[in-house]
N, CA and C of each residue as an Amber inpcrd file, in Angstrom:
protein
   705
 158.4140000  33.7380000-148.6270000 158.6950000  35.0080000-147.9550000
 157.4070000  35.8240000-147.8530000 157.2730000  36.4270000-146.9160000
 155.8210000  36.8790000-146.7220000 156.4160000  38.8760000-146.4820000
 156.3600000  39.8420000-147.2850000 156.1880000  41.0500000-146.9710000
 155.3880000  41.8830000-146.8170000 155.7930000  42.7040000-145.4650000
 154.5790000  43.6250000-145.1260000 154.6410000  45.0360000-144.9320000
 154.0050000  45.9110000-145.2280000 154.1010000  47.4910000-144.6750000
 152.9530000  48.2190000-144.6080000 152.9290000  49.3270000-144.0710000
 151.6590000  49.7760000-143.3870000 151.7500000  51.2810000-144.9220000
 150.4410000  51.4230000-145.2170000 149.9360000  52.0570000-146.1910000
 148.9050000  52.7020000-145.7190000 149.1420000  54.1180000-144.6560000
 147.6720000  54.6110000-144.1120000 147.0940000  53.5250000-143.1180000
 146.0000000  52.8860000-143.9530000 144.7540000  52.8110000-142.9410000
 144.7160000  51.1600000-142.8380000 145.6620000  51.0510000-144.1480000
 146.1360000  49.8230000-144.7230000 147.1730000  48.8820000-144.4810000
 147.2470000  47.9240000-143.9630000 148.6860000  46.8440000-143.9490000
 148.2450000  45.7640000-145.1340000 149.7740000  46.1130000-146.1170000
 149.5290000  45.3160000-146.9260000 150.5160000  44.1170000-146.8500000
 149.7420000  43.5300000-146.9460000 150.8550000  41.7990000-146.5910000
 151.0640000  40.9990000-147.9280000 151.9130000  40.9340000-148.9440000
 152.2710000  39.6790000-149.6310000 152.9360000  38.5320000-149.3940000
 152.5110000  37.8730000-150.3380000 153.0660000  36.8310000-150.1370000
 154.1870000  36.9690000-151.4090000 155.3040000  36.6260000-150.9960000
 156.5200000  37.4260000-152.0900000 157.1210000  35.8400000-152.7400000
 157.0020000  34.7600000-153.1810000 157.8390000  33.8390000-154.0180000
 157.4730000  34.1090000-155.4090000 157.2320000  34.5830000-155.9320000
 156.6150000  34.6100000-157.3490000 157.2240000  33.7000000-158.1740000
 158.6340000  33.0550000-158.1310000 159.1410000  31.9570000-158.7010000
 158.7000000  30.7450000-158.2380000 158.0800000  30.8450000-157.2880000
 157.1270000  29.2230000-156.9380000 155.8080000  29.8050000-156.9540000
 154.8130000  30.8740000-157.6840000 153.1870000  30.8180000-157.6440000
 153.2340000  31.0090000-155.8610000 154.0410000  31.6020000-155.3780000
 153.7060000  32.1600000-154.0420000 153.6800000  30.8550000-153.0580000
 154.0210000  29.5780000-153.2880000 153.9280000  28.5990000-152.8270000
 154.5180000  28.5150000-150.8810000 153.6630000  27.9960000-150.1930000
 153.6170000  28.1820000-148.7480000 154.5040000  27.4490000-148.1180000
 155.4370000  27.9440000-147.3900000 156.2690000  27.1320000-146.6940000
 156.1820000  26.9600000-145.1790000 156.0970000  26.1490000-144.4530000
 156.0190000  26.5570000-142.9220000 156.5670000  27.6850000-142.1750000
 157.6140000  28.1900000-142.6310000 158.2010000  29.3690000-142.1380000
 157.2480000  30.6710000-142.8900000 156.6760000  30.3790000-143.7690000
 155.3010000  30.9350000-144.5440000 154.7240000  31.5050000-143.8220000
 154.4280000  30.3020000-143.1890000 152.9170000  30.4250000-142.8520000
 152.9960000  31.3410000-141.3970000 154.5220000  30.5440000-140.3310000
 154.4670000  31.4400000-139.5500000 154.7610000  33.0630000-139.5880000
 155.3660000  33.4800000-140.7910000 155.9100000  34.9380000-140.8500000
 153.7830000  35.4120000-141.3930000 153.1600000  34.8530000-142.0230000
 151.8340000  35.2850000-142.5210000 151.0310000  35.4950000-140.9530000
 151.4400000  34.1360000-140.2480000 150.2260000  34.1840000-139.3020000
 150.8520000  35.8130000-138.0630000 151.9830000  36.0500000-138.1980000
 152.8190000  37.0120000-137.4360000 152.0320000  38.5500000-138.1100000
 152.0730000  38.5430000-139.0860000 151.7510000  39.5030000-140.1330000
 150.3180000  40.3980000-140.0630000 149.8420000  39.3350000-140.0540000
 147.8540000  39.1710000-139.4180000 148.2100000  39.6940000-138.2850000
 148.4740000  39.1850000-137.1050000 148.3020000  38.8730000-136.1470000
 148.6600000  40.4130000-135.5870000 149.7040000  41.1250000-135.6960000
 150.3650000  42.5260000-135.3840000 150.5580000  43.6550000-136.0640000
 149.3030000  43.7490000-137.0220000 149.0610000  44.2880000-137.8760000
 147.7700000  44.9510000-137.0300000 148.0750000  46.6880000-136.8510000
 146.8500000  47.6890000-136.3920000 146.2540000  48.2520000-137.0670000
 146.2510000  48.1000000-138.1460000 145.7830000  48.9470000-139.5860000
 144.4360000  48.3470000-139.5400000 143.2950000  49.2530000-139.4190000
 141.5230000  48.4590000-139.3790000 141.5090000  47.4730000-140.4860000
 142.5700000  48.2390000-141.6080000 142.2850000  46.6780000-142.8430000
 143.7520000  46.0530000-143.3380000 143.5730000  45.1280000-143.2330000
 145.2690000  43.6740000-144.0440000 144.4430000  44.1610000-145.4370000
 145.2050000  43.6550000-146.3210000 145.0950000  43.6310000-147.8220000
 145.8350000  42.3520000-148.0140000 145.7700000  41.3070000-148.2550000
 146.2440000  39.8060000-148.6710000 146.4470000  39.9530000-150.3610000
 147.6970000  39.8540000-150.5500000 148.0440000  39.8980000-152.1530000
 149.2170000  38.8760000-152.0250000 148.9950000  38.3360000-153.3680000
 150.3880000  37.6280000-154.2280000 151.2500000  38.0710000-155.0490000
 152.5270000  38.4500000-154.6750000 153.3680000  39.1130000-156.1060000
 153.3490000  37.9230000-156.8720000 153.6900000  38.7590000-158.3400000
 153.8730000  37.9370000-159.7170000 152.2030000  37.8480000-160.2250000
 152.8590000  36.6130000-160.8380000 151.1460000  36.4790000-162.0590000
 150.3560000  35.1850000-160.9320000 150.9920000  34.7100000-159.4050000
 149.9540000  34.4000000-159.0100000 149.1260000  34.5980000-157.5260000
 148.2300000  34.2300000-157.0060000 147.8490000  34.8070000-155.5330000
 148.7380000  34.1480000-154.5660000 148.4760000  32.5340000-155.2170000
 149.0500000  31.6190000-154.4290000 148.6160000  29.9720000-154.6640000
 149.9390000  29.3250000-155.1360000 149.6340000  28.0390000-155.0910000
 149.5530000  27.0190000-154.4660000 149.2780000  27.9210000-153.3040000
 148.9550000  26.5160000-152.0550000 150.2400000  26.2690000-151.4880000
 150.3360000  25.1410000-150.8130000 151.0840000  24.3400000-149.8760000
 152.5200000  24.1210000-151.0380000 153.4850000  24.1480000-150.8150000
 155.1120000  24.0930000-151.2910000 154.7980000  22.6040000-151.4860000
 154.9080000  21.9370000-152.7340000 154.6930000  20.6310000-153.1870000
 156.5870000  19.6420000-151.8670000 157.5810000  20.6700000-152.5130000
 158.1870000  19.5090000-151.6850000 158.5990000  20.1080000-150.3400000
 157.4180000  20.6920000-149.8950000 157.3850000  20.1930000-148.2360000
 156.5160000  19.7090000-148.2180000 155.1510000  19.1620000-148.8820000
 154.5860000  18.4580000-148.6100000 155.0760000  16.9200000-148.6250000
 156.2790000  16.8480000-149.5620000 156.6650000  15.6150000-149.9210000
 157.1630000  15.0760000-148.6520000 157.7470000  16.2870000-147.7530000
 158.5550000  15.6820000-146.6260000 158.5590000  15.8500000-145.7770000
 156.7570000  16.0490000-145.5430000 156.5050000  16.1360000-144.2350000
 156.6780000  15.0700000-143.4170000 157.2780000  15.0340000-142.0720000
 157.1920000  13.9370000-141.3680000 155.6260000  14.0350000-140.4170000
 154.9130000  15.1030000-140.2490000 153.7020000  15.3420000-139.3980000
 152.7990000  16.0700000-140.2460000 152.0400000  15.0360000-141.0970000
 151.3410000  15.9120000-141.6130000 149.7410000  16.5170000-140.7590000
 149.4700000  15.9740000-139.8220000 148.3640000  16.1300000-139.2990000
 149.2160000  17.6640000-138.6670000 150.2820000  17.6400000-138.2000000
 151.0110000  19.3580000-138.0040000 150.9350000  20.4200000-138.6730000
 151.3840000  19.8520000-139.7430000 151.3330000  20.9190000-140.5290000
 149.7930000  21.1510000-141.1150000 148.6330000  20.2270000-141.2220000
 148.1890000  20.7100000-141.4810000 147.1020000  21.9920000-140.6280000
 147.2280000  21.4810000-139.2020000 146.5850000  22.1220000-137.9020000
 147.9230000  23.7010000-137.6180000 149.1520000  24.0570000-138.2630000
 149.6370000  24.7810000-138.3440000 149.0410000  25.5510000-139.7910000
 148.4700000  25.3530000-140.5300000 147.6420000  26.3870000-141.4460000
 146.1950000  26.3700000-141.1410000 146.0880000  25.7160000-140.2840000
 144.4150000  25.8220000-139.6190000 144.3440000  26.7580000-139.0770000
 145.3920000  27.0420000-137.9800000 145.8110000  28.3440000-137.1540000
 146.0010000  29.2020000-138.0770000 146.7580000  29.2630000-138.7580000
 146.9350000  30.5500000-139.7600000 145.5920000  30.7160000-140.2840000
 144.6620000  30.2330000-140.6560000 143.8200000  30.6920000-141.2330000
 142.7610000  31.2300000-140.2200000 142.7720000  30.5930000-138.9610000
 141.9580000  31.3700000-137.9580000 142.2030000  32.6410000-137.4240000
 143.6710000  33.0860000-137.5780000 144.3460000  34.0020000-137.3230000
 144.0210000  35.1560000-138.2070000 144.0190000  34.7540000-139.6140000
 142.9510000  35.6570000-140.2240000 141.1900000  36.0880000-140.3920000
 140.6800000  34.9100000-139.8700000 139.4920000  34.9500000-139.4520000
 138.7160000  35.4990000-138.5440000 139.8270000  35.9580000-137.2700000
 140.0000000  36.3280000-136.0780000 140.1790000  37.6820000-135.8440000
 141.2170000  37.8480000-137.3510000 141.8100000  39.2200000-136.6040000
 140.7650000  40.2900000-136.4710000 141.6370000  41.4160000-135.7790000
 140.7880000  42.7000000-135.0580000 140.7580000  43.5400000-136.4600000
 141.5400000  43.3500000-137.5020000 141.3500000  44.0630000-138.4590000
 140.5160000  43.4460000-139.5440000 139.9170000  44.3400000-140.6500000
 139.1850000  43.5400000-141.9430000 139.8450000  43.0730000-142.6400000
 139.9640000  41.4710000-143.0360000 141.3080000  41.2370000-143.8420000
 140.4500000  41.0870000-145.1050000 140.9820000  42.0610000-146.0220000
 140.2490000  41.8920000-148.1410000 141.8020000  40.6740000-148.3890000
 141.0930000  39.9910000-149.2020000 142.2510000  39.2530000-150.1630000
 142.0540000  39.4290000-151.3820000 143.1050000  39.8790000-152.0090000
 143.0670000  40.5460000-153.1620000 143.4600000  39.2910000-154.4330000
 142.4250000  38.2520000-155.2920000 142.7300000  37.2290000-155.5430000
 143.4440000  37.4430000-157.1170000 144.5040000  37.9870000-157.9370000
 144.6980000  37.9730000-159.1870000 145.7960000  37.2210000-159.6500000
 145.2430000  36.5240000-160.7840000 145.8900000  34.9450000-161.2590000
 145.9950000  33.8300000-160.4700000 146.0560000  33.0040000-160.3120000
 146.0620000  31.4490000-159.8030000 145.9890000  31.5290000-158.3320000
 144.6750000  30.9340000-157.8740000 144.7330000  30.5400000-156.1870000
 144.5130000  29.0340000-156.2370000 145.1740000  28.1480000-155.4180000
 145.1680000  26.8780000-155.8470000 145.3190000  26.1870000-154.4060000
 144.9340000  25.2800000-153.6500000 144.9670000  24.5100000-152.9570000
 144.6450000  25.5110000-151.4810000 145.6740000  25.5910000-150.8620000
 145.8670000  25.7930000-149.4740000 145.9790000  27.7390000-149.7670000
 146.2160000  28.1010000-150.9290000 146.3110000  29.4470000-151.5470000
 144.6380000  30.1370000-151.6560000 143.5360000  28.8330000-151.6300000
 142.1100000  28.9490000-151.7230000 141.6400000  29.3210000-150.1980000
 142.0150000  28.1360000-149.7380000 141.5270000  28.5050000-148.3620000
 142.3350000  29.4100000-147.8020000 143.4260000  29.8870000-147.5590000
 143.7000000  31.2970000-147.2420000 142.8740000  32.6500000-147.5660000
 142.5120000  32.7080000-148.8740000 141.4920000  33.5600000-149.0990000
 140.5680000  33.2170000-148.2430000 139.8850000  32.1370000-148.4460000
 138.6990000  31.8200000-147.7240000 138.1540000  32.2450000-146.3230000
 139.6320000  32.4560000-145.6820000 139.4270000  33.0010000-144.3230000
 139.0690000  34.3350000-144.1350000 139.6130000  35.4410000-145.2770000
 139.4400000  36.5180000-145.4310000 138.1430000  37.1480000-145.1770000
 137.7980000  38.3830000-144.6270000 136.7260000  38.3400000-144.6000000
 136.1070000  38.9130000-145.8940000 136.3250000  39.3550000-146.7000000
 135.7620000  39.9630000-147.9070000 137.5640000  39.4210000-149.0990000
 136.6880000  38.9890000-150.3230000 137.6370000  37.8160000-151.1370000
 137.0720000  39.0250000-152.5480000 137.6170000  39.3460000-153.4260000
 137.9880000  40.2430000-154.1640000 138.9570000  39.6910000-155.6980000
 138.7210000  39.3550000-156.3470000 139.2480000  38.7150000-157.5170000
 139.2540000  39.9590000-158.8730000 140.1010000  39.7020000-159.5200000
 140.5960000  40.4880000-160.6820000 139.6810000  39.2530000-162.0300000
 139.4360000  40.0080000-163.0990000 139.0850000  38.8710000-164.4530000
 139.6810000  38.2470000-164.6190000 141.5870000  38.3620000-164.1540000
 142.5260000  36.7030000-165.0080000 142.5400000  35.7950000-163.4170000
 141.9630000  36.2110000-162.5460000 141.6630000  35.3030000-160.9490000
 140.9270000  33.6920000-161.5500000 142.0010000  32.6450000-160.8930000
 141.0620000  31.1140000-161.1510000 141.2370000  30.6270000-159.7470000
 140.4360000  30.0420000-159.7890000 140.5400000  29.3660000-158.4780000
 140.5370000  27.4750000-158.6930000 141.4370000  26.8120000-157.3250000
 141.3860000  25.5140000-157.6860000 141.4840000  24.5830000-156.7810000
 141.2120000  23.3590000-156.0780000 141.7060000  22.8120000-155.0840000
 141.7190000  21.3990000-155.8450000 143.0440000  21.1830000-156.9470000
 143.3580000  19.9740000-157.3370000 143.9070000  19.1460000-156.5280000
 144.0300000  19.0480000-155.3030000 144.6140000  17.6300000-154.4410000
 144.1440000  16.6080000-154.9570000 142.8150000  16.7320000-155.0590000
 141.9040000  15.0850000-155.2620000 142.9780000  14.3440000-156.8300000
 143.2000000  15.3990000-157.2640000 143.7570000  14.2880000-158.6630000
 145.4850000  13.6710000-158.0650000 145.7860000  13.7620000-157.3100000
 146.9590000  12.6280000-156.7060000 146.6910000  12.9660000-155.3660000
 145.7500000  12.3380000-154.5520000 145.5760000  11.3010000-153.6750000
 145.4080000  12.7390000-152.2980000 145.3360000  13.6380000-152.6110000
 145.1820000  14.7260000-151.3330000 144.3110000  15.6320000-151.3560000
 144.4860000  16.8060000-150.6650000 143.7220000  17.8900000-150.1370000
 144.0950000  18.7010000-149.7140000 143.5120000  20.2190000-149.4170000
 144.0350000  21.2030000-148.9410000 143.2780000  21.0840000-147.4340000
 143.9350000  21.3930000-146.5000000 143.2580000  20.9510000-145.1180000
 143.6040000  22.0880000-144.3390000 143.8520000  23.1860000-144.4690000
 143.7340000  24.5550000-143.8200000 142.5120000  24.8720000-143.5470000
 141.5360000  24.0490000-143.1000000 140.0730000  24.9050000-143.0010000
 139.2980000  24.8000000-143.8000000 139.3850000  24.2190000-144.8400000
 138.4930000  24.5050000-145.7960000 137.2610000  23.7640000-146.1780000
 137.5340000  22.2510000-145.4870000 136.1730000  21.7340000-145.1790000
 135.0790000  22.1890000-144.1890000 135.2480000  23.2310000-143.1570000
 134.6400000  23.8570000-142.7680000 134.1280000  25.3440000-143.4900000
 134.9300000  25.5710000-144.0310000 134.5620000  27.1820000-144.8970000
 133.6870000  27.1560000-145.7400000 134.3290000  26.1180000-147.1060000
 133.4660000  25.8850000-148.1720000 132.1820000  25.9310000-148.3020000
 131.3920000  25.3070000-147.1260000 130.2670000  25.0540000-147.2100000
 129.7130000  26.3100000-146.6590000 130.0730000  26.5280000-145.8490000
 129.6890000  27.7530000-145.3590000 129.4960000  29.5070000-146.6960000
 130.7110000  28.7950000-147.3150000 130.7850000  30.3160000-148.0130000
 130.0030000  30.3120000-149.2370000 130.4790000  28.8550000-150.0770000
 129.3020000  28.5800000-151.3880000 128.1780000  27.5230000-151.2150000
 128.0830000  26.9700000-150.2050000 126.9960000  26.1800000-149.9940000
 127.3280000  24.9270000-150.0450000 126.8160000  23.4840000-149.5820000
 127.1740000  22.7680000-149.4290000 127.2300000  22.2560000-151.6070000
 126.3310000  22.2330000-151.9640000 126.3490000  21.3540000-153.7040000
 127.4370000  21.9330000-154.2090000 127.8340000  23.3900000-154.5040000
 128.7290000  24.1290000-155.0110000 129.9630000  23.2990000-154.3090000
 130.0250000  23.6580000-153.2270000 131.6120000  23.5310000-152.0690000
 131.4610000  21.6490000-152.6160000 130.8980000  21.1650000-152.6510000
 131.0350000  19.5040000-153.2280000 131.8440000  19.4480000-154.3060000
 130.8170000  19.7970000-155.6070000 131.0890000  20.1260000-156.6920000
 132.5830000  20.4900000-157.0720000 133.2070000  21.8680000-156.0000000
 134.2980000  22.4940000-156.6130000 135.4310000  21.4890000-156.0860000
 135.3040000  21.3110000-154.8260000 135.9370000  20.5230000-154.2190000
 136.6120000  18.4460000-154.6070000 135.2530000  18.2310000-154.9940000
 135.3270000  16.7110000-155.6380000 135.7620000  16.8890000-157.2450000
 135.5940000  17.9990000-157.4850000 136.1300000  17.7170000-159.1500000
 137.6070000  18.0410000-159.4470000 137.8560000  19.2930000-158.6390000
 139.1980000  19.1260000-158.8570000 139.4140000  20.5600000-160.0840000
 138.1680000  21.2690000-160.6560000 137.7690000  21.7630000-161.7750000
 138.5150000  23.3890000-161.5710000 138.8920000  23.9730000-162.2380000
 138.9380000  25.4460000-162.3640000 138.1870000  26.3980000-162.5150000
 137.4210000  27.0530000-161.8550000 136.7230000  28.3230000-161.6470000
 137.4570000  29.6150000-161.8610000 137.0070000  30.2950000-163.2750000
 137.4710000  31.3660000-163.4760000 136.5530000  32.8380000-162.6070000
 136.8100000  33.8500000-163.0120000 136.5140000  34.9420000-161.9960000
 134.8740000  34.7930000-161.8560000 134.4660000  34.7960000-163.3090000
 132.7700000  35.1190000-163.2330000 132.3980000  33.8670000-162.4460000
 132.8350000  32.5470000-162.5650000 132.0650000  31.4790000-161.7980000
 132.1970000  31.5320000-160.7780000 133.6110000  32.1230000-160.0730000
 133.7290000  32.3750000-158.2690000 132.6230000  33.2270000-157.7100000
 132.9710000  34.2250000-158.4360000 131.6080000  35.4790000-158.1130000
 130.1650000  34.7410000-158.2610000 129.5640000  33.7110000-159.4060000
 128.7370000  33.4340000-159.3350000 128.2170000  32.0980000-157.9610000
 129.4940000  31.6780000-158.0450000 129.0810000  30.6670000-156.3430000
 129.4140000  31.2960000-155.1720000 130.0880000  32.5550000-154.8830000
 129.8260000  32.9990000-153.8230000 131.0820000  32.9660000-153.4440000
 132.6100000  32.5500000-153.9020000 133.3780000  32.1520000-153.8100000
 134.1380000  33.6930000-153.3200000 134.0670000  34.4130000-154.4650000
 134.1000000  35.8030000-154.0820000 132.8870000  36.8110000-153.9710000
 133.2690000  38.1930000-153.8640000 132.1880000  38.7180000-153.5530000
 132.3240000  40.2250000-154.4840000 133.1960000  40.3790000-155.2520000
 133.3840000  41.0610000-156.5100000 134.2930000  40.8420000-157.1770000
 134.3340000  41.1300000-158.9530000 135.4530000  41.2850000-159.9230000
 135.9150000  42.0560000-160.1860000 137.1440000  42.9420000-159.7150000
 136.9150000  44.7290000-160.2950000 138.6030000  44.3740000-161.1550000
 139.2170000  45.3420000-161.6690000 140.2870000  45.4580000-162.1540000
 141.3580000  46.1370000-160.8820000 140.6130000  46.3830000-159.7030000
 142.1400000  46.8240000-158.7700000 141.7080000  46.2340000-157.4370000
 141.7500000  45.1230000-157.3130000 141.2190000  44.4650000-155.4100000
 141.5150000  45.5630000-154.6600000 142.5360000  46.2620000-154.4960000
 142.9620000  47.1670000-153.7010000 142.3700000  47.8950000-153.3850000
 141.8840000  48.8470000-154.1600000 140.8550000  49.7290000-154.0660000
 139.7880000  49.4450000-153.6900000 139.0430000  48.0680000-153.4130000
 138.4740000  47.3530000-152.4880000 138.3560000  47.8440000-150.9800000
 139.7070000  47.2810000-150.6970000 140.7760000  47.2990000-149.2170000
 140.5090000  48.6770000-148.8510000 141.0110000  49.7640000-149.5670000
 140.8360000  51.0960000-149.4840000 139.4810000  51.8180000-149.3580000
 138.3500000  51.1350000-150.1430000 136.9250000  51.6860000-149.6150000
 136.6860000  51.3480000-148.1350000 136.9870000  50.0990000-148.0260000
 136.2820000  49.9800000-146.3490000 136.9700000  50.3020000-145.3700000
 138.4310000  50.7450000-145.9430000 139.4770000  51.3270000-144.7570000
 138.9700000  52.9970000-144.7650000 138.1960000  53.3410000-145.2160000
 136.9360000  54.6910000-145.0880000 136.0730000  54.5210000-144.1700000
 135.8810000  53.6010000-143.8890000 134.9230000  53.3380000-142.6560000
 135.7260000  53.7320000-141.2030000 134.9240000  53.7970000-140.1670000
 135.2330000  53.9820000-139.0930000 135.6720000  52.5250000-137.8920000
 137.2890000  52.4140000-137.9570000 137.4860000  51.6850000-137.3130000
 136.7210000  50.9760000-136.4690000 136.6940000  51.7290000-135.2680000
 135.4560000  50.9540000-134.1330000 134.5070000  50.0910000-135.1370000
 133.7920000  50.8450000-135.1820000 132.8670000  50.4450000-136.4000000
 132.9040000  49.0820000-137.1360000 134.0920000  49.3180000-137.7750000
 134.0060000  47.8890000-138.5430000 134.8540000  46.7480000-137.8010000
 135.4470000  47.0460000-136.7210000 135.7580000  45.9440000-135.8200000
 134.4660000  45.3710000-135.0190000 133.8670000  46.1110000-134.7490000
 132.6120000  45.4780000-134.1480000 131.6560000  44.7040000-134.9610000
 131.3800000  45.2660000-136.0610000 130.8110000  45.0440000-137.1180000
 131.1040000  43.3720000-138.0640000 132.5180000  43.4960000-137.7870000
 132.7720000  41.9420000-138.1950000 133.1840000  41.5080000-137.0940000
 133.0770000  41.4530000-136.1960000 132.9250000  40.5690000-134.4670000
 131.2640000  40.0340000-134.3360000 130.6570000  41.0140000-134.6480000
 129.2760000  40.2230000-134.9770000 128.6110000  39.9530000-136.1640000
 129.0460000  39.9810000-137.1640000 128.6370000  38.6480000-138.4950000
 129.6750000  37.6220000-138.6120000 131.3460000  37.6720000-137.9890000
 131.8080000  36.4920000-137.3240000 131.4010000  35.5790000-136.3370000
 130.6640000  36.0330000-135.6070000 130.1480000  35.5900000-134.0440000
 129.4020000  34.3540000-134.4120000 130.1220000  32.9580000-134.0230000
 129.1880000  32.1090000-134.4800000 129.0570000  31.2860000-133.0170000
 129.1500000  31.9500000-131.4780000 129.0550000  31.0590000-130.5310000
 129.6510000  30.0940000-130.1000000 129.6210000  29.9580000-128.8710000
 130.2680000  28.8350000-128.3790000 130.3490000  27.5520000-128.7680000
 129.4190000  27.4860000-129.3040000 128.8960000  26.0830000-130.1460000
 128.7730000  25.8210000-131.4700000 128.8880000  27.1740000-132.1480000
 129.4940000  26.9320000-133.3850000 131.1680000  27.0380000-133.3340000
 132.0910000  27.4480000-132.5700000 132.9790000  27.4070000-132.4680000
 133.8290000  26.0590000-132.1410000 132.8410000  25.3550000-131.1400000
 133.6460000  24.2600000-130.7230000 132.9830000  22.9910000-132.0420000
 131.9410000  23.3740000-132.8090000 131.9170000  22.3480000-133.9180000
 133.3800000  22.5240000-134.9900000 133.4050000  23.7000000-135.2340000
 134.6680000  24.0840000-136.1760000 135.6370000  23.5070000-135.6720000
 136.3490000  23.6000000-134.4940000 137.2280000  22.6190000-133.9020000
 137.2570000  21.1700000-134.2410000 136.2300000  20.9960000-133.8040000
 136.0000000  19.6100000-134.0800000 136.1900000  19.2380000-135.1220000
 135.8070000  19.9690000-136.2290000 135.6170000  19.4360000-138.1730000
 136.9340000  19.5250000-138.2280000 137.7810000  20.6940000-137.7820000
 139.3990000  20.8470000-138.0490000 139.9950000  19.7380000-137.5190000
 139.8070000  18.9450000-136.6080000 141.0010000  18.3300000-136.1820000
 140.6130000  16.9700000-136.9460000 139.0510000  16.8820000-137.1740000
 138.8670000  15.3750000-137.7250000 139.2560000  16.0330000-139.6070000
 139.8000000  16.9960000-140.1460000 140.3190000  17.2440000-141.3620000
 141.4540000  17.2570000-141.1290000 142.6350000  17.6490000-140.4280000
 143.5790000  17.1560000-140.1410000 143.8450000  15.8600000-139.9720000
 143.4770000  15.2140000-139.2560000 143.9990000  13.2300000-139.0480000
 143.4590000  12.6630000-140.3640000 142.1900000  13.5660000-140.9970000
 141.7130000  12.6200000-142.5650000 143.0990000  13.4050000-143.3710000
 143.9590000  14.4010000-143.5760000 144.7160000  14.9120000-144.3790000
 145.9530000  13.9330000-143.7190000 146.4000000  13.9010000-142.8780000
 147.0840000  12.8000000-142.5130000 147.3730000  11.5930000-143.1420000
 145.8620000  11.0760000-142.6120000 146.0010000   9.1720000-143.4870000
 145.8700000   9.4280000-144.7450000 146.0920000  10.4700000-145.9240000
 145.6410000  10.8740000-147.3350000 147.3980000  10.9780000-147.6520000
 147.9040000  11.3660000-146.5980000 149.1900000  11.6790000-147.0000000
 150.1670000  10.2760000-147.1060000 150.0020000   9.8000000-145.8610000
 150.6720000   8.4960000-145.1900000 150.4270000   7.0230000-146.5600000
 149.0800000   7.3220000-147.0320000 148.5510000   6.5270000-148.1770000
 149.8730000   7.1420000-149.6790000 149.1730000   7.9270000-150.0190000
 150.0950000   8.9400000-150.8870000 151.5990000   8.5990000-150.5330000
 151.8350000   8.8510000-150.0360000 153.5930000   8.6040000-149.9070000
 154.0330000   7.2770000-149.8570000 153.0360000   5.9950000-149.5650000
 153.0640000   5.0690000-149.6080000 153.0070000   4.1750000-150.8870000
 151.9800000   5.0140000-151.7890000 151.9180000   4.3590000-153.4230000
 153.0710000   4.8290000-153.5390000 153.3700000   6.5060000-153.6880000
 155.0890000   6.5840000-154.2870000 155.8920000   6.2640000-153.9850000
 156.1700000   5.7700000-152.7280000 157.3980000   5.2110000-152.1880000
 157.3390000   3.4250000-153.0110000 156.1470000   2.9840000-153.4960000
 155.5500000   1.5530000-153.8710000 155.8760000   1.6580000-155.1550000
 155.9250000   3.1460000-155.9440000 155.5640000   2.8490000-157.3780000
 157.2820000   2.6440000-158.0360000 158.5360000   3.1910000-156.8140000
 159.9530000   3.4500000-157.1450000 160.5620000   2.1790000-156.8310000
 160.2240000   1.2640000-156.2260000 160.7990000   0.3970000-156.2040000
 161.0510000  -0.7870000-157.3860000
């Protein structure tokens, strides 16, 4: 369930399961990408109720996906949708961001973590990945050794190590108040302002495409494999 309301200068959007770690469902993703998308407030605020931000992708819809190259090019969109928007989206990261819950932040334009904030993209330890974008982001945001590193190990990054790879871009005790400094700024202003340190050209645009759809068909055959040992290991 994704809830939203306008706070001033502010639209604050959660993500409301707190009995699943905020876990993403396709109907998720479309009420999130709706959320972004028609939201006039110069700044979104991206939060998770409960103790987490978000644990990624809903384990059993992943189990049953019949299209996974869909679904995963349906959180590609969602995440461009936040990348995109006309407003500043802060994501406010406190307690557990994990898979597809990472790269959602990631799209954000300013990522904001609390001290109990971890971050994680364990797919690799049974046979997957988070494929919302994030092989294009990663590198971009912590660099290619870091974005390897976090990515191939599978490892947990608590607040100070996000902040120290770049992952976020402060630790405070209220993200919000984040959201709320730059919603002080002057609209115009900061719409233009992140239209051009977004601005990556025609040609950086149509590479991102490109990396997305060849991370989609690789999240695909990762899945098709995967469902194939388990469907192998029950018999």
């Amino acid at each position: 369930m994704i809830r939203t309301r306008g706070d001033g200068d502010v639209r604050v959007v959660t993500l409301d399961r707190p009995d699943r770690r905020n876990a993403i469902r396709p109907r998720d993703l479309t009420a999130l990408e709706a959320a972004v998308r028609e939201a006039t407030e110069p700044v979104v605020y991206l939060r998770g109720a409960g103790e987490a931000f978000c644990a990624g992708a809903d384990l059993d819809t992943v189990a049953a996906l019949s299209d996974p190259a869909a679904f995963a090019r349906h959180g590609q969109r969602v995440a461009r949708t936040i990348e995109e928007s006309e407003s500043v989206v802060v994501a406010g990261v406190d307690g557990a961001a994990r898979g597809g819950g990472v790269e959602l932040a990631l799209a954000a334009d300013v990522r904001v973590a609390t001290p109990d904030a971890t971050f994680a993209e364990p797919g690799v330890r049974f046979g997957l990945f988070g494929a919302w974008g994030g092989t294009v982001r990663f590198p971009r945001v912590m660099g290619e050794g870091e974005a390897l590193d976090f990515a191939l190990s599978g490892r947990v990054l608590d607040a100070d190590a996000a902040l120290r790879t770049g992952l976020v871009s402060r630790v405070v005790a209220n993200p919000r108040a984040v959201a709320d400094e730059i919603a002080g700024g002057k609209a115009d202003a900061l719409r233009v302002v992140k239209r051009r340190l977004r601005d990556r050209g025609e040609a950086g645009a149509a590479e991102d495409a490109a990396r997305e759809a060849a991370e989609a068909e690789a999240f695909a055959e990762l899945h098709r494999a995967h469902a194939e040992a388990v469907g192998g290991s029950r018999e």
